[in-house]
C-alpha positions as CSV (number, residue, x, y, z in Angstrom):
1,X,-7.8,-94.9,-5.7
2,X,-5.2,-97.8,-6.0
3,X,-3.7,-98.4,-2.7
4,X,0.2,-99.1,-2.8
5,X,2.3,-100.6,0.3
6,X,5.1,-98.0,-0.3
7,X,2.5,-95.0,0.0
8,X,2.0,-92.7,2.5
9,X,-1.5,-91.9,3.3
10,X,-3.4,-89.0,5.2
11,X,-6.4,-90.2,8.1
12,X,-8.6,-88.8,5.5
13,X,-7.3,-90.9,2.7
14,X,-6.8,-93.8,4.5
15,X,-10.4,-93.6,5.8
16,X,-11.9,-93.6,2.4
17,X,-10.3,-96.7,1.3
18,X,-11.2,-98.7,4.2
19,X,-15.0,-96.8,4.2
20,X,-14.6,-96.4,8.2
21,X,-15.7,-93.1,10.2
22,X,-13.0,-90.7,11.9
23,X,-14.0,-92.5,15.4
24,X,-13.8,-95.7,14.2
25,X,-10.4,-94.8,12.5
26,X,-8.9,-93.4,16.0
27,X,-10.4,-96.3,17.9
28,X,-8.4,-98.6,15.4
29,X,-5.4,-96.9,16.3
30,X,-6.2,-97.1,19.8
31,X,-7.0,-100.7,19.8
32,X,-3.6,-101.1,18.0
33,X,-5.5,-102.7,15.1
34,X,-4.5,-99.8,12.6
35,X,-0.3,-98.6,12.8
36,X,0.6,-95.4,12.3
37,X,3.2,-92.8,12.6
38,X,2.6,-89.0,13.7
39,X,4.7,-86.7,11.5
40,X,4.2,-83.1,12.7
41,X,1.8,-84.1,15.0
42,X,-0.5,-85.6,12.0
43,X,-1.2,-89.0,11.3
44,X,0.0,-91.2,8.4
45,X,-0.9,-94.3,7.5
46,X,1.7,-96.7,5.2
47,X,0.3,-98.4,2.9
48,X,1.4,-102.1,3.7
49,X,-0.2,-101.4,6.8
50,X,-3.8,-100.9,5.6
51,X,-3.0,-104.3,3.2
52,X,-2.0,-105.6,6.4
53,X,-5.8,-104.9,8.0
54,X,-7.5,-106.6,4.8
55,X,-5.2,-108.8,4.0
56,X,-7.3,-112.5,5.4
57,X,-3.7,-114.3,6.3
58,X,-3.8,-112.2,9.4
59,X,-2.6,-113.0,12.8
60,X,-5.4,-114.2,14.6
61,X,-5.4,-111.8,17.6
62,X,-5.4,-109.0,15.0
63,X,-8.3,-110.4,13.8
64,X,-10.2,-110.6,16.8
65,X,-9.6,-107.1,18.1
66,X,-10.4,-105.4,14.5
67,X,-14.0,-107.5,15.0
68,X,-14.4,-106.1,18.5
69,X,-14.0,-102.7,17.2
70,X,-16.4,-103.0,14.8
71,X,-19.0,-104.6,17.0
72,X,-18.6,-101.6,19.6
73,X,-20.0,-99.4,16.6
């Protein structure tokens, strides 16, 4: 799957491409980590914002809170 900023993307989609569990995807979101909008009470996930969470240029306190996620796993 090629993942374009302009795309929209379902939870599902979204966490195939970043190999992450339905918890850890809702903790993400939680954490404010992972941006999304509800449309008909159903998440989607832009694109630019999953390049945003592997993109390395990231803001540093983005950074941090992703890894504290990941550690609570």
């Amino acid at each position: 799957m090629n993942l374009r900023d302009t795309e929209v993307y379902t939870p599902q989609e979204t966490q195939k491409l970043l190999k992450i569990s339905d918890s850890t995807f809702r903790r993400l979101i939680r954490k404010g980590v992972l941006r999304v909008t509800k449309i008909g009470g159903q998440y989607r996930v832009l694109g630019k914002h999953i390049l945003e969470m592997l993109d390395p240029s990231l803001p540093g306190k983005v950074k941090r809170a992703y890894k504290k996620v990941v550690r609570e796993l």
